[in-house]
C-alpha positions in Angstrom: -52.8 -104.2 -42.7 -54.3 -101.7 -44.5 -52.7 -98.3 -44.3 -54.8 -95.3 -44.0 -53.4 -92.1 -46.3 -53.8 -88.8 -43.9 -54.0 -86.2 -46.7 -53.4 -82.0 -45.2 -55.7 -79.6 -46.3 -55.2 -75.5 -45.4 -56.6 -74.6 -42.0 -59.6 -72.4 -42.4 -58.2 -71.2 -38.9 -56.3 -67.5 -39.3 -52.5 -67.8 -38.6 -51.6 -67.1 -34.7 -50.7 -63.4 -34.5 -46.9 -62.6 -34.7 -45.1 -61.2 -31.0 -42.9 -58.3 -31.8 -40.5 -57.5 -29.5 -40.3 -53.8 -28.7 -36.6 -52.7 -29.2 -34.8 -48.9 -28.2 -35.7 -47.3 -31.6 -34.7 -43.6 -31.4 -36.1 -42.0 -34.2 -33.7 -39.6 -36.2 -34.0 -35.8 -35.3 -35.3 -33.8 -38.3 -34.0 -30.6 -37.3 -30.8 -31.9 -36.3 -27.8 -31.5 -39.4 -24.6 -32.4 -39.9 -22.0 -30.8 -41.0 -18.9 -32.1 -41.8 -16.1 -31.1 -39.3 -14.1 -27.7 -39.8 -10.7 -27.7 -38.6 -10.3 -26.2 -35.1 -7.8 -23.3 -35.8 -6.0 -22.9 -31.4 -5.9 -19.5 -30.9 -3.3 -17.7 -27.8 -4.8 -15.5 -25.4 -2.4 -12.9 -24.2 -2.0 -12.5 -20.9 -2.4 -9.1 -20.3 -6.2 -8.8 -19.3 -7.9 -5.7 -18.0 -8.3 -6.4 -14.9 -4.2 -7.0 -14.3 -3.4 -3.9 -16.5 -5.9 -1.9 -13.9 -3.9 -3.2 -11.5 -0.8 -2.0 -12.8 -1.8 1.7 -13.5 -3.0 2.0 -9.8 0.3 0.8 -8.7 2.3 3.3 -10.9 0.1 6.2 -9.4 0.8 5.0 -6.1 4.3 4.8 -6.8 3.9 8.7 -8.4 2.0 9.3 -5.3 4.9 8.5 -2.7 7.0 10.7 -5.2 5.4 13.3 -4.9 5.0 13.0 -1.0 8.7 12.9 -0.8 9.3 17.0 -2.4 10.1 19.2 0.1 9.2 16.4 2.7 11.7 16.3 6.1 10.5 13.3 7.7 8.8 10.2 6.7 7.8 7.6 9.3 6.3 4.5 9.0 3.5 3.4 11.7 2.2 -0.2 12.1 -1.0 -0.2 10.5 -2.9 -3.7 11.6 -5.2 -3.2 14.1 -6.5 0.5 12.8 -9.8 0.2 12.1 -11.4 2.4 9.7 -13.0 5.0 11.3 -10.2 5.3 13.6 -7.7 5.9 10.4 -10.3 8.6 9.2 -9.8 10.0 12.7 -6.3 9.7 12.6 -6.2 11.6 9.2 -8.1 14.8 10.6 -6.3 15.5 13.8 -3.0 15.5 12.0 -1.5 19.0 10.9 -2.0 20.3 7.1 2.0 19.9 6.6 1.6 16.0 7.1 0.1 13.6 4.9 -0.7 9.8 6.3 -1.2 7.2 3.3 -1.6 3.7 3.2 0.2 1.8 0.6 2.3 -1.7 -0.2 6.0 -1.8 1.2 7.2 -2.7 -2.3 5.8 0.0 -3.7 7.0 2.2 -1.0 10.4 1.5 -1.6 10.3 1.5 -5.3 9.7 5.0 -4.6 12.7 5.7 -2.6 15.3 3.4 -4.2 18.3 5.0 -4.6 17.6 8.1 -3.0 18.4 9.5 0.9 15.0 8.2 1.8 16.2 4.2 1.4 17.5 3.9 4.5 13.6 3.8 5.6 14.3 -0.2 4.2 14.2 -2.1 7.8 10.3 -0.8 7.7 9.6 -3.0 4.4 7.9 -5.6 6.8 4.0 -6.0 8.0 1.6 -3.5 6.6 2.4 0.2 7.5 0.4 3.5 7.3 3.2 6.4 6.1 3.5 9.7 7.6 5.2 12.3 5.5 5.8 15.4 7.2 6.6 18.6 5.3 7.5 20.8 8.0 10.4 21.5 10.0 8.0 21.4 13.0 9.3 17.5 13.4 7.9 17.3 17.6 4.5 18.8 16.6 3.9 16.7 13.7 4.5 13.8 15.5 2.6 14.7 19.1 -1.1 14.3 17.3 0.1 10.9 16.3 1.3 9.8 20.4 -2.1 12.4 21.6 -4.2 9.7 19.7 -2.4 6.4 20.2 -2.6 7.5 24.3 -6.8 8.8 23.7 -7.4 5.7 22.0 -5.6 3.2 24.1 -3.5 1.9 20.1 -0.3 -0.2 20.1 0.2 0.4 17.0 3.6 2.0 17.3 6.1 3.8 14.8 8.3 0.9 12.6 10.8 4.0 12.0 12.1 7.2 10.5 14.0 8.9 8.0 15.1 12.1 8.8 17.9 13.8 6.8 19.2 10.7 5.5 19.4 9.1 8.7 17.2 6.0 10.0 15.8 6.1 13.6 14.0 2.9 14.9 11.1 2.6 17.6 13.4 3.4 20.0 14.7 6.5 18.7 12.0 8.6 18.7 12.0 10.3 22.1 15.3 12.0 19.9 12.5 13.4 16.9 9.9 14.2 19.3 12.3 16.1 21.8 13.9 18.4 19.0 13.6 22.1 19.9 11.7 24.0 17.8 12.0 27.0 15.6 12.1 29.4 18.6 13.9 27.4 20.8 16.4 27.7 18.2 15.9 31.6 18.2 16.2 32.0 21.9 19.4 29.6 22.1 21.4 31.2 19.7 20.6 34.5 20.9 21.7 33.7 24.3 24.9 31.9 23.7 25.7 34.9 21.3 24.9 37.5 24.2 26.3 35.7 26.9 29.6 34.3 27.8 31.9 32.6 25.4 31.4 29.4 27.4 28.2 29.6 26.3 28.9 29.5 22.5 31.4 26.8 23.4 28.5 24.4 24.8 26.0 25.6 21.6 29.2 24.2 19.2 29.7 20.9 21.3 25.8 20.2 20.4 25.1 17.4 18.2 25.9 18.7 14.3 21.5 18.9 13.8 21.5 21.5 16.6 24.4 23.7 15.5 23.5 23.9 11.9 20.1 24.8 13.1 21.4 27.6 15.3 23.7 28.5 12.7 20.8 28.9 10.4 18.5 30.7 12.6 21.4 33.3 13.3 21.9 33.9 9.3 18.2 34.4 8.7 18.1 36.8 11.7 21.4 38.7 10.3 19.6 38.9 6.7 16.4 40.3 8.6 18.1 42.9 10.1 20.7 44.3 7.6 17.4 44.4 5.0 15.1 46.2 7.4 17.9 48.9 7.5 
């Protein structure tokens, strides 16, 4: 059998086109550098911002505030103060007499005010939110009617919490006794007719409660001092 040689020559045919595959190919950034990294140094805020120590100079002049309330101040109540609304506070404000003073402010601060002074015993009113009412007249009945004339006009159950007056406390219920006190000529006209009258009368002036004699006692100096000067 004769065997036939196949001899390969080069294709004249051009080689079959190569497939690329497309891959994720993200070129580099030329504007992007980097830097080699720097040690990150922690640095402590302190707590104190300006906002808290804001906060804290407004409470110190409220504090100061109630301070200076309390000179030469005879009563200071306590009303409830939820439910007020604000115009009727504004209201409030302007019917009351130029001796008393109504300001709104935190029971803490309140009593940081009067800690360790007569006006402490005010402490069973730290509770709820309260409106203050410092009166600095002796006039205690007609500093407090504007308050009862407006709670009645305006139909308010916000009531009084309590009182301080000379050193003692007087709860809701005790106010008929501050709002009944006589007044300055009251005063006058009693002690002038227990001193003109019968001795039983001096006896029932001295069997008062101790307010009302020293009161009478007081108003019967003053008048003695007024008439030995205008002589």
């Amino acid at each position: 059998m004769e065997t036939t040689s196949l001899l390969s020559f080069p294709s004249s045919k051009p080689p079959p086109a190569r497939t690329l595959t497309r891959t994720h190919f993200q070129p580099a950034n030329p504007f992007s550098l980097s830097f080699p990294t720097a040690h990150k140094t922690s640095i402590s805020h302190r707590p104190i911002t300006i906002k808290s120590a804001i906060s804290r100079t407004k409470k110190e002049e409220t504090v100061e505030t109630v301070k200076t309330q309390l000179e030469n101040c005879y009563l200071l109540a306590a009303i409830k103060y939820k439910g007020f609304t604000v115009k009727q506070f504004q209201d409030l404000r302007r019917s009351l007499p130029e001796s008393s003073t109504l300001i709104v402010a935190k029971n803490t601060l309140v009593y940081k005010a009067i800690e360790n002074t007569p006006w402490e015993a005010l402490k069973p009113c730290m509770k709820g939110m309260n409106a203050w009412l410092f009166v600095h007249s002796e006039a205690i009945p007609e500093a407090l009617k504007p308050y009862r004339d407006f709670q009645k006009e305006k139909k308010l159950e916000n009531e009084f919490t309590g009182a301080v007056f000379e050193g003692k406390f007087y709860g809701p219920g005790d106010f008929k006794q501050l709002e009944t006190m006589p007044s300055r000529a009251e005063v006058y006209a009693k002690i002038l007719g227990a001193l003109q009258g019968p001795a039983i009368g001096l006896v029932g002036t001295l069997q008062a409660p101790a307010r009302d004699v020293v009161m009478v006692l007081k108003a019967y100096v003053q008048k003695l001092e007024e008439e030995s000067g205008g002589q």
